[in-house]
N, CA and C of each residue as an Amber inpcrd file, in Angstrom:
protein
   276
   0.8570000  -1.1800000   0.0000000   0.0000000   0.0000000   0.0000000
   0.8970000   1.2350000   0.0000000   0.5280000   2.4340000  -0.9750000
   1.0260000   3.3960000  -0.8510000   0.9940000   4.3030000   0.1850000
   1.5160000   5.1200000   1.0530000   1.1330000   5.7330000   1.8660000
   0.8740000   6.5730000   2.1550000   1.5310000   7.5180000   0.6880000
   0.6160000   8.6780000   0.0840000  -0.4880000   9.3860000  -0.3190000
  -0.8920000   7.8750000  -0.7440000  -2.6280000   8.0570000  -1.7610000
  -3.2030000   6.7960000  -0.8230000  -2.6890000   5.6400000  -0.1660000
  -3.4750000   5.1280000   0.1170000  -3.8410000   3.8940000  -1.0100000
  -3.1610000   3.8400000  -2.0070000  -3.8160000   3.1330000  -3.6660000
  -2.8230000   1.6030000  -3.3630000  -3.2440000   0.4570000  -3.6880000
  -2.6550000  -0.8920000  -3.1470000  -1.7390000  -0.7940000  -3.9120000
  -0.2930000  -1.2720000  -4.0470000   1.0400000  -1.3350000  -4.8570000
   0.1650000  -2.6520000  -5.8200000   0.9810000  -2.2260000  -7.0750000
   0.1670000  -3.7040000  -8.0100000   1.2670000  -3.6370000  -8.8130000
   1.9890000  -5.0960000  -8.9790000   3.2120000  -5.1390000  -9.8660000
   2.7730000  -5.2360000 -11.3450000   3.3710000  -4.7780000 -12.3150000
   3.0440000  -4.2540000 -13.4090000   2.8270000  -5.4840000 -14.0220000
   2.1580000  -4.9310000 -15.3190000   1.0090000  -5.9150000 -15.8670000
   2.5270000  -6.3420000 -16.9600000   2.8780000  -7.5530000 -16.9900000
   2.9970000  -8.1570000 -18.0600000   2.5530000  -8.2740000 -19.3190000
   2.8420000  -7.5810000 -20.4630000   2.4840000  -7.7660000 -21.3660000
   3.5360000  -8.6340000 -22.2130000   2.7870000  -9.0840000 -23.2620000
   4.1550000 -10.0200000 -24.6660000   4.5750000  -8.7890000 -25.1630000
   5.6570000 -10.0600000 -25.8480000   7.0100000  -8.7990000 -26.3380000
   6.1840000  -8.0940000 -27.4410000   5.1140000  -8.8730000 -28.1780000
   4.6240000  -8.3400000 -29.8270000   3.7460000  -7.2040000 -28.9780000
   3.4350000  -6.7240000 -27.4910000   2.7830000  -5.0030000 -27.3130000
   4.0690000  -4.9120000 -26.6400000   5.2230000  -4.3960000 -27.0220000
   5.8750000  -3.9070000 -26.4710000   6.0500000  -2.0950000 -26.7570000
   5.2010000  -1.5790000 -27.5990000   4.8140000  -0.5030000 -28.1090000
   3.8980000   0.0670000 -27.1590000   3.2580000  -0.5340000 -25.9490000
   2.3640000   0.1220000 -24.9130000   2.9250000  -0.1370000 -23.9720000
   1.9980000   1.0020000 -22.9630000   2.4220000   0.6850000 -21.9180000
   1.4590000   0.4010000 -20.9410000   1.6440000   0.1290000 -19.6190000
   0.2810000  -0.1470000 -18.4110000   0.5650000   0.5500000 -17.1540000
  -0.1050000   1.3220000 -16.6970000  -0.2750000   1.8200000 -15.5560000
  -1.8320000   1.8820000 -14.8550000  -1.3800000   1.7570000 -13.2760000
  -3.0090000   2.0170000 -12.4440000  -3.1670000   3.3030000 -13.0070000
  -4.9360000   3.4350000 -12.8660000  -5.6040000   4.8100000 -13.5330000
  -5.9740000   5.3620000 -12.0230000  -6.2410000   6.4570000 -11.7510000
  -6.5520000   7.3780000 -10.4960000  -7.7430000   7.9930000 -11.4360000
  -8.0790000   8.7780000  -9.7930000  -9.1580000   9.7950000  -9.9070000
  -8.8390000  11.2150000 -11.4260000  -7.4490000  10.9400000 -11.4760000
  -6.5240000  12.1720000 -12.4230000  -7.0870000  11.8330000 -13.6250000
  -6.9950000  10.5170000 -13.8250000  -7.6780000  10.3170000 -15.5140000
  -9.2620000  10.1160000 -15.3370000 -10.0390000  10.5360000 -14.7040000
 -11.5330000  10.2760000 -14.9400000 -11.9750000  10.8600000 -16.4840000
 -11.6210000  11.8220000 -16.8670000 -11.7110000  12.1500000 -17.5460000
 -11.6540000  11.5030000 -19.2670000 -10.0620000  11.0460000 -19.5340000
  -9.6740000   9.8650000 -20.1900000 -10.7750000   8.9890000 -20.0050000
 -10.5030000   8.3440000 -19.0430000 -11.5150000   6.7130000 -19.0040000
 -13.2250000   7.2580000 -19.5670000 -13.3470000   8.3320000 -19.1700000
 -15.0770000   8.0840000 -19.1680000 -15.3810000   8.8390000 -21.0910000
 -14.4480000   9.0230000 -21.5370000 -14.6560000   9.7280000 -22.8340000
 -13.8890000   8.3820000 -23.6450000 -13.2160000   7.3290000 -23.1520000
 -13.0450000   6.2240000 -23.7710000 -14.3490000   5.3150000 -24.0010000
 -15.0990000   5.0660000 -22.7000000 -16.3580000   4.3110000 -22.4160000
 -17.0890000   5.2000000 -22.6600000 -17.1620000   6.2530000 -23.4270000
 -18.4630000   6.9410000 -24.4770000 -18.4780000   6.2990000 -25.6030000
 -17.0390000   6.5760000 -26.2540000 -16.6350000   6.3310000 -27.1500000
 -17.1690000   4.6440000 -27.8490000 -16.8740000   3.6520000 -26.7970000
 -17.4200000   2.3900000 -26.6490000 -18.7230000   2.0440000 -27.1960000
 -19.0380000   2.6930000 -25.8480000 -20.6560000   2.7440000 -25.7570000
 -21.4650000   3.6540000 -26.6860000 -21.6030000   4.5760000 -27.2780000
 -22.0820000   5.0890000 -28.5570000 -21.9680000   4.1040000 -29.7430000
 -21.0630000   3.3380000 -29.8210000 -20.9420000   2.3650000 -31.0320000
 -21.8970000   0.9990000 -30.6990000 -22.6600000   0.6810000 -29.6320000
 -23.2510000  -0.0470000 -28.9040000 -24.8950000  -0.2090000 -29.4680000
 -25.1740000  -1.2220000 -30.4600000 -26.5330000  -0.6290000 -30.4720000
 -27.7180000  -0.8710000 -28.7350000 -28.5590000  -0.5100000 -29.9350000
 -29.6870000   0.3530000 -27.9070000 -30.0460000  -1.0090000 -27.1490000
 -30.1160000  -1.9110000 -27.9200000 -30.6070000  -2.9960000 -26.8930000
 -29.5440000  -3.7120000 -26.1930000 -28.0100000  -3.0460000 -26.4950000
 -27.0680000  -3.9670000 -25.4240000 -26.4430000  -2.6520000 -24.3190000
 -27.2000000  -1.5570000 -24.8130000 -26.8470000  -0.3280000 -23.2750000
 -27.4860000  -0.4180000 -22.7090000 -26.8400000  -0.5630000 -21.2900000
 -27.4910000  -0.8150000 -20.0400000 -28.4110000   0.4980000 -19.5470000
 -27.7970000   1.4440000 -20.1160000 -28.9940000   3.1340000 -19.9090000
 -29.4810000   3.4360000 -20.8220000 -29.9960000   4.2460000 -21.4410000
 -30.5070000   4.8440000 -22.4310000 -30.4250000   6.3060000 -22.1570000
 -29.6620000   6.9440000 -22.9990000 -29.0410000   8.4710000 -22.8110000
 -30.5820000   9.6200000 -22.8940000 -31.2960000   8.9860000 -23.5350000
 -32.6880000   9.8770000 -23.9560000 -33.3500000   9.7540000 -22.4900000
 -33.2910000   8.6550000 -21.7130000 -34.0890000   8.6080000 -20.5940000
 -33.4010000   8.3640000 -18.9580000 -32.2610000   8.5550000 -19.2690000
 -31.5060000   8.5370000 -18.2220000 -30.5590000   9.3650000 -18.1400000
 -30.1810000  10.1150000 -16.5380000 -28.8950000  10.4080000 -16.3110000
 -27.3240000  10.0350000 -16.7510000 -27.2370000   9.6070000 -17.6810000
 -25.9440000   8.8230000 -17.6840000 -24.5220000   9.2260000 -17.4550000
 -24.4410000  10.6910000 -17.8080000 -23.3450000  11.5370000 -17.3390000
 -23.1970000  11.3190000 -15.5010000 -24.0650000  11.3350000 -14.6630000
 -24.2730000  10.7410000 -13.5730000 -23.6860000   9.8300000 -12.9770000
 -24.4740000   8.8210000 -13.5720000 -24.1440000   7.1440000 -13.9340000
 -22.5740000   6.9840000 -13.6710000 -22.1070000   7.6280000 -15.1590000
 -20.7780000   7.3180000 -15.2400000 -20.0600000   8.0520000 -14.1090000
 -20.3940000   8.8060000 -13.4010000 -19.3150000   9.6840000 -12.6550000
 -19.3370000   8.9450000 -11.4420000 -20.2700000   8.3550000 -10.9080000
 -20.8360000   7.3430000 -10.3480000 -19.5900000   6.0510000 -10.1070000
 -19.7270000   5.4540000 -11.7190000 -19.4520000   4.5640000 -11.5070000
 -18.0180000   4.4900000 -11.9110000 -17.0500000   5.7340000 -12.3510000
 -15.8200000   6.1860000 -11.9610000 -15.2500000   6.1840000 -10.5120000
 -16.1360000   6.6980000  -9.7090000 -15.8730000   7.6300000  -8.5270000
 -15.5820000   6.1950000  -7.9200000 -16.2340000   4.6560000  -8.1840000
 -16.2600000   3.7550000  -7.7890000 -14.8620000   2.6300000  -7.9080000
 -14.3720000   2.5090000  -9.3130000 -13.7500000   2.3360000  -9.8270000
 -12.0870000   2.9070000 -10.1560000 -12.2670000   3.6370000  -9.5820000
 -10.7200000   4.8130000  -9.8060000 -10.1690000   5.6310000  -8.3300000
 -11.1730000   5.4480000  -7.1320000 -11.6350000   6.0540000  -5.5660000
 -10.4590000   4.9970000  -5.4090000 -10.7740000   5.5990000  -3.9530000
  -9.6670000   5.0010000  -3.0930000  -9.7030000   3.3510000  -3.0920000
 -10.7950000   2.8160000  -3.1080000 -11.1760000   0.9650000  -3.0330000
 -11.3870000   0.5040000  -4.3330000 -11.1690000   1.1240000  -5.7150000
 -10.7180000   0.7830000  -6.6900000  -9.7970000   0.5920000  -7.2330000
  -9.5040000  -0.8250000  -8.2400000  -8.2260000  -0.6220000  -9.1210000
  -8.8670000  -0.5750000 -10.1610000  -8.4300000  -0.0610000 -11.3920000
  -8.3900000  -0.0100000 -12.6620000  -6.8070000   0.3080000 -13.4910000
  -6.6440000  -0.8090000 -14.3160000  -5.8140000  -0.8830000 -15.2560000
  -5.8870000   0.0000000 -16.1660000  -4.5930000   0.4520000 -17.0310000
  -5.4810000   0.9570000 -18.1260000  -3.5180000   0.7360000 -18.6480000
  -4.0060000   0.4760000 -20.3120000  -3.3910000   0.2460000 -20.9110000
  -3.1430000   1.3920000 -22.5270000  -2.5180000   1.8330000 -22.9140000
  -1.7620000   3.0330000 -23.2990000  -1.0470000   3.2570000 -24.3230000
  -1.4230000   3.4420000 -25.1050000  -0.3670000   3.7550000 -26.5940000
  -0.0830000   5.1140000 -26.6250000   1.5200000   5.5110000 -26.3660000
   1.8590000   6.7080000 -26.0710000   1.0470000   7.2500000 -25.1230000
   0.5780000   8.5180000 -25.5720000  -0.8830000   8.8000000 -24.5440000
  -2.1920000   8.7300000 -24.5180000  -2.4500000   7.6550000 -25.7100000
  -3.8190000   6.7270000 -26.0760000  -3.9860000   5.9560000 -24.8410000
  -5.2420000   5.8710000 -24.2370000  -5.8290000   5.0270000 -23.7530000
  -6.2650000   4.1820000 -24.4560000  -6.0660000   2.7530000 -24.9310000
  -6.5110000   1.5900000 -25.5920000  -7.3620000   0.4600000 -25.3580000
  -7.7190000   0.0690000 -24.0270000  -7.6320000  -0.5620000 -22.9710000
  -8.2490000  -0.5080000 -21.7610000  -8.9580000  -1.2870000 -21.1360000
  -8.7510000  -0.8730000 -19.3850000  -9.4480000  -2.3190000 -18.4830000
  -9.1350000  -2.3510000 -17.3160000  -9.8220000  -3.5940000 -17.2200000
 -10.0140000  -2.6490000 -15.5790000 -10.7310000  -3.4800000 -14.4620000
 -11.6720000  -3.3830000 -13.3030000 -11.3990000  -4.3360000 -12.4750000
């Protein structure tokens, strides 16, 4: 555990040599931003019957800040994986 932030130490993600062109780091509260304009990005390409909200009838800007705040907070890890300063990637 860090004792700064409090965020669990996590030894770096192994990747194969053929992504050796990315990279992996834990995501923080710093990239909410990144992550949640990646999972737009996602999710807009999604047709309507496999989104779990529906943007016409739901909060979803909400939602997502929500379910960032959950995910990236102090009792979250999230991966996120990185081409240069592309986010590519992310796992939970």
């Amino acid at each position: 555990m860090n004792p700064s932030n409090g965020v669990p130490d996590l030894l770096a993600l192994r990747l194969p040599r053929g992504l050796s062109h990315v990279t992996s780091r834990l995501m923080t509260l710093r990239d909410i931003e990144i992550l949640l304009d990646f999972r737009q990005q996602i999710f807009l390409t999604l047709p309507k019957e496999f989104r779990f909200t529906d943007p016409d009838c739901e909060d979803v800007s909400r939602a997502e800040l929500d379910w960032a705040h959950t995910y990236l907070g102090h009792h979250g890890v999230t991966m996120g994986v990185f081409h240069q300063s592309t986010l590519i990637a992310y796992a939970c």
